[in-house]
N, C-alpha and C positions, 0 to 999 in steps of 0.2 A: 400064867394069866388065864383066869376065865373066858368062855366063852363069851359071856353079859360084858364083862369087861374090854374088853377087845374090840365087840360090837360100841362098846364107849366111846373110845379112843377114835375109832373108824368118825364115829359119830354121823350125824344123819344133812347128808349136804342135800336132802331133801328142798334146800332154802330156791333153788331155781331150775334144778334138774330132774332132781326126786332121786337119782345114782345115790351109791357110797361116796364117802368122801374119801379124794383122791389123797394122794400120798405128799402132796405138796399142801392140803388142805390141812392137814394133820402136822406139820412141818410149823404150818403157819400159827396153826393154835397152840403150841408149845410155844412156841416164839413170843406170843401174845402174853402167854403166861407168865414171863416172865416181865411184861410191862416197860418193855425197849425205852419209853421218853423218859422213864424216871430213872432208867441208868443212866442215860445224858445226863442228865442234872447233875446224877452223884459223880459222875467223873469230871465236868465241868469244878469241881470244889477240890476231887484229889490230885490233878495234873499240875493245877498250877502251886499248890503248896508243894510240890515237888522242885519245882521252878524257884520255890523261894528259898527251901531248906538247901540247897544246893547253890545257893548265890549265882543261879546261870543257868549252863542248859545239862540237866541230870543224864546217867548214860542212857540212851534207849532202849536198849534190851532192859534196865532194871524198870523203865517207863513203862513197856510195853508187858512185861509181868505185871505187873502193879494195877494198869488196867485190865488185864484178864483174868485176875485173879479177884479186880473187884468188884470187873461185872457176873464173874461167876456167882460174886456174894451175895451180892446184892437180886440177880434174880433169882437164887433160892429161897432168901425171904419174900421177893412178891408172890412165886410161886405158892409157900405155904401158907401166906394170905390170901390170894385167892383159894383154895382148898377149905382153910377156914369160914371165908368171909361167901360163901359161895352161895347161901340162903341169901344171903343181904344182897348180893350183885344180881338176883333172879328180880329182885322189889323193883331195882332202881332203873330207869329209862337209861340213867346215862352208864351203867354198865353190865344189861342185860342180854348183851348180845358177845361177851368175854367167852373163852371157850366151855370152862365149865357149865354155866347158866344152859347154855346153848348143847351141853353133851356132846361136844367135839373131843373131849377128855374127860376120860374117868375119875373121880379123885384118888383112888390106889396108886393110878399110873403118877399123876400128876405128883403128887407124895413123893413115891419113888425119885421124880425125875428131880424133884425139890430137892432132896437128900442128896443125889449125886452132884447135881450143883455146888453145893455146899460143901463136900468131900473135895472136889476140884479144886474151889475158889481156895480151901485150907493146905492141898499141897501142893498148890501154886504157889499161894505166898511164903509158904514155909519154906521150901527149901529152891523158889526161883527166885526171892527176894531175901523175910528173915522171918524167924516166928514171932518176934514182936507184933510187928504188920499184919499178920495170920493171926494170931488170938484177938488183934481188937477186930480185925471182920469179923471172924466167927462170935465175940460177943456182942457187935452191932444185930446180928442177923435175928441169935437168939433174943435180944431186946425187944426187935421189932415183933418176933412173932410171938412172945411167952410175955411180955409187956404190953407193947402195945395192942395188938390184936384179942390176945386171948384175955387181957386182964381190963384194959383201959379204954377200949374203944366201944365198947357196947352198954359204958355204967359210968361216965364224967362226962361231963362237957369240956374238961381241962384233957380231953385225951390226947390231942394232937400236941398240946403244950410238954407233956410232958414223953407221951410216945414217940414224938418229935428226935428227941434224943439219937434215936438209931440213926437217924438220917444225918448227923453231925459228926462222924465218925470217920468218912471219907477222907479230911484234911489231917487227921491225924494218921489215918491209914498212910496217906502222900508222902508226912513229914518224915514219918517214922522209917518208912523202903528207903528214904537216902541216908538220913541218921542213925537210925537204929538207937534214937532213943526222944524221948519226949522234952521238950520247950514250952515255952509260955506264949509263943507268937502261933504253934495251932492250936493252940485253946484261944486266943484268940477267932482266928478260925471258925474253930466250933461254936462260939458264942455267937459269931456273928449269925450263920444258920440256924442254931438255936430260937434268937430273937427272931430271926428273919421267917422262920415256919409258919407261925401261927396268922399274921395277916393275910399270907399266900394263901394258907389252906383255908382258910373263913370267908375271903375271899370268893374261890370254891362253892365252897359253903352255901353262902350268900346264894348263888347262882342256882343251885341245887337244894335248897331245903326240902322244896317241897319231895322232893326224892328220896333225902334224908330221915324225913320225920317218915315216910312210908313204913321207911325200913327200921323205926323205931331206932336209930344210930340218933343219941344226943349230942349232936354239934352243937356250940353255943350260939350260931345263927337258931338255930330251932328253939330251942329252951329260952333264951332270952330274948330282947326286944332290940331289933336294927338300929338306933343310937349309942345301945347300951353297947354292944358287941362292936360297931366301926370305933364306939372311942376306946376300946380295950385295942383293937388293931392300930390306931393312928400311935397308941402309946406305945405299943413293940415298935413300930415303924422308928420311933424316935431314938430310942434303947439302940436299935437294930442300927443307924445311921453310925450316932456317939462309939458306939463299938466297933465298929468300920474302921475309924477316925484314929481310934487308939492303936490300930496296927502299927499307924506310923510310925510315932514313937519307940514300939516295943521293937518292933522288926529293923527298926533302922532303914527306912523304904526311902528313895530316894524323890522326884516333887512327883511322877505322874502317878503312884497310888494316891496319894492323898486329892489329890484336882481331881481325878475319874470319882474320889469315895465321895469325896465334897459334891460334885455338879451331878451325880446317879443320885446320891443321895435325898439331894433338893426334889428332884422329881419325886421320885420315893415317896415325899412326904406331901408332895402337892398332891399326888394322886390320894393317899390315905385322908389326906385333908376335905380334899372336893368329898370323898365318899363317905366320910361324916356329916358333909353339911346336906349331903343328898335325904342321907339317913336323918337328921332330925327335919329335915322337912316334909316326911310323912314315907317316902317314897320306899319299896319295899321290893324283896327278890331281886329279878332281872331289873324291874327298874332303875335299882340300885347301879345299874351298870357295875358291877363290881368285877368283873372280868378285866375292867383298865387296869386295875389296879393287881390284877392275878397278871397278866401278861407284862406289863410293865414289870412286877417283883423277879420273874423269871430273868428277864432282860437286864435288871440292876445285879442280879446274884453273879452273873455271867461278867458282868464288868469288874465289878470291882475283882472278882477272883483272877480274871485273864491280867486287870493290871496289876497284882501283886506278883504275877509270874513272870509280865514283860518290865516290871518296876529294873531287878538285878542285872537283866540284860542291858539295862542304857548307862550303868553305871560303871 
């Protein structure tokens, strides 16, 4: 490593001391890089499809692989999104302070540390879990950064719809470390996240256009008009519900998945509802309150998935 680089990595904790930055500061901005709350999320979707392929409680050592192997995965593609996406996060208020923007991290280093990520997360699951499980993380990861990032996110406004995709891979990652092989009930699953992305992220959106458009990133909050866009999200929202609904069926779940998909659900859609009626009545961005409807979808994703995993256990 360079000297330039190195002085990178150090980066310049100038922010209230004007010193280097200490070694726990450096710690911290890796750590960042890999975007710690949205591996919550992806694990919150692969734990409990584990829970259900398993009709019960899965062993834990193959749990506990499964999670470290898929947060290894998953924070190598935030990492090489960040790296990529690192002009755009210097634009935007709400993530110009990430470590790269801020040169806490080099991107060579960052790179590097991406790639070792990603070496990990593949023989972790390969041979602590099975290579089934290891090839679709490793082709969620490549999705998100060779798909989404480099191809779809700076030229659609369908980016998230369809870049979305890497982020629905989790539950089949889950199903597949206790079966070792593929079913119809996580593609359910994946459908369900599938639908469920686009109102969460526009959502978002919503909140941050003005940031968005800065950075010249074509959300369809940006490009289109706030009725146009809440009634596109209220109609995933609805999609996203019915598909919920049909686990029941498929998976054979016993009454508390369907009552938690049923009553999360309702919300769900009251929230996307109110924020249609907010949006055709002129009201726009922040106004929008659209963040009830971001925190609430967080909150519904998290239910229904914890009761398809405590569904088997009452039965």
């Amino acid at each position: 490593m360079t000297g330039d680089a190195a002085a990178a990595d150090r980066g310049d904790v100038a922010d209230r001391t004007g010193s280097r930055a200490s070694a726990r500061d450096v710690v911290s901005a890796y750590v960042n890089l890999t975007k710690p709350r949205i591996i919550e999320l992806l694990l919150v979707t692969t734990v409990p499809a584990m829970f259900l392929a398993a009709r019960g409680v899965p062993p834990l050592m193959l749990v506990l692989l499964t999670m470290l192997g898929g947060c290894f995965a998953a924070a190598s593609a935030n990492v090489f999104n960040c790296v990529l996406d690192r002009d755009i996060d210097e634009r935007m208020r709400r993530t110009r302070r990430r470590a790269l923007p801020r040169h806490m991290v080099g991107p060579r280093s960052a790179t590097v540390f991406g790639a070792v990520l990603g070496v990990a997360a593949t023989l972790v699951l390969g041979y602590g879990v099975n290579w089934l499980s290891a090839f679709l993380a490793l082709g969620a990861n490549a999705f998100y950064v060779f798909v989404y990032t480099l191809l779809l996110k700076r030229r659609t406004p369908q980016n998230i719809v369809w870049g979305g995709i890497a982020g629905c891979f989790p539950p089949l990652i889950g199903w597949t470390a206790v079966t070792g092989h593929i079913a119809l009930a996580p593609f359910v699953l994946f459908a369900i996240v599938f639908f469920w992305t686009p109102p969460h992220t526009w959502a978002l959106a919503f909140r941050y256009r003005a940031d968005y458009a800065a950075a010249e990133v074509p959300m369809l909050p940006v490009v289109r008009s706030a009725p146009y866009v809440a009634r596109q999200m209220l109609i995933y929202s609805v999609v996203t519900v019915l598909v919920s609904l049909s686990l029941w069926p498929i998976a054979d779940t016993g009454w508390l998945y369907p009552s938690v998909a049923a009553v999360a659900g309702l919300v769900f859609l009251v929230e996307a509802f109110q924020l249609y009626l907010r949006a055709r009545a002129g009201l726009v961005d922040a106004a929008l309150r659209p963040m009830r409807l971001f925190h609430w979808s967080n909150s519904y994703l998290a239910l229904i998935f914890v009761a398809a995993a405590v569904d088997p256990l009452l039965r």
